[in-house]
C-alpha positions as CSV (number, residue, x, y, z in Angstrom):
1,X,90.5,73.6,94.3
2,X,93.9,73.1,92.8
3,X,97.4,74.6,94.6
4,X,100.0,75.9,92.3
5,X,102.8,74.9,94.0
6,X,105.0,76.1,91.6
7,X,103.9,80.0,92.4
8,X,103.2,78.9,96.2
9,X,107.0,78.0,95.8
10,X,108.5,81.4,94.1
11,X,106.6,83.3,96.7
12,X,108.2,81.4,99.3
13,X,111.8,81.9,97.7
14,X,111.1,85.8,96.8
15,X,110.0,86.5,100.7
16,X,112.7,84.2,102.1
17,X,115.6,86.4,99.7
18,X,114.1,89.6,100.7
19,X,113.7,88.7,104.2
20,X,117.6,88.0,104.9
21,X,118.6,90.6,102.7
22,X,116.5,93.4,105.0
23,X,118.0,91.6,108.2
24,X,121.5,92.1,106.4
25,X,120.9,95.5,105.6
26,X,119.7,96.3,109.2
27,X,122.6,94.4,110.5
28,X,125.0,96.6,108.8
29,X,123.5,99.7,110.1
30,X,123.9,98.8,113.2
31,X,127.5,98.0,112.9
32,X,127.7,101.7,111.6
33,X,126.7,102.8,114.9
34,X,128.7,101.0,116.4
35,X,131.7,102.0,114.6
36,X,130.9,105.1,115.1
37,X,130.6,104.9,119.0
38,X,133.7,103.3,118.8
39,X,135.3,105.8,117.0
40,X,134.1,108.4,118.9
41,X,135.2,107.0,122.8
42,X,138.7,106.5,120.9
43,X,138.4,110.7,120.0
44,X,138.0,110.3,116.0
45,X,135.8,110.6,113.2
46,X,133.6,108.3,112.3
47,X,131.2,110.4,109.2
48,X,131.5,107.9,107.2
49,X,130.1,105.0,109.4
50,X,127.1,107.2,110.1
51,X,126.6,108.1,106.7
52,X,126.5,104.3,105.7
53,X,124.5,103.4,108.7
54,X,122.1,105.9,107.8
55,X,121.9,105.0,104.2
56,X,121.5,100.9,105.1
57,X,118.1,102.7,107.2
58,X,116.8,104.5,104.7
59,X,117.0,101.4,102.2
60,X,115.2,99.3,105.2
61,X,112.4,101.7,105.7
62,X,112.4,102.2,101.6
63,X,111.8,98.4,101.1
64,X,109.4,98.0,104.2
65,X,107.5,100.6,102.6
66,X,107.0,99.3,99.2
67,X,106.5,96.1,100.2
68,X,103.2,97.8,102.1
69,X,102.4,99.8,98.8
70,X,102.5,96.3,97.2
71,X,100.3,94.6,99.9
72,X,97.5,97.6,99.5
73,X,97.7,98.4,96.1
């Protein structure tokens, strides 16, 4: 049996990119929210927090679910 290491290697780098960009994009929802609970104790507006908080989600869950379309497929 013979390892490509080279592929073994990209695979690693691939998962390791996507991995801290979902992490990032999850992060930055959750700083949405949080802006936006902020925003709201201090009496304002905060639409466009939830808006991007919601949009960082839906990229998450869009990602999470391709990545399971890939896996099955």
């Amino acid at each position: 049996m013979k390892i490509d290491w080279e592929a073994l290697g990209s695979v690693f780098g691939v998962s390791l990119v996507v991995t801290v960009a979902l992490v990032a994009l999850f992060t930055l929802g959750i700083v949405g929210l949080s802006r936006q609970e902020r925003a709201t104790a201090q009496g304002g507006s905060a639409a466009l927090a939830v808006t991007g908080a919601y949009a960082c989600f839906a990229a998450c869950a869009a990602a999470v679910t391709y990545g399971i379309y890939l896996i099955v497929a």
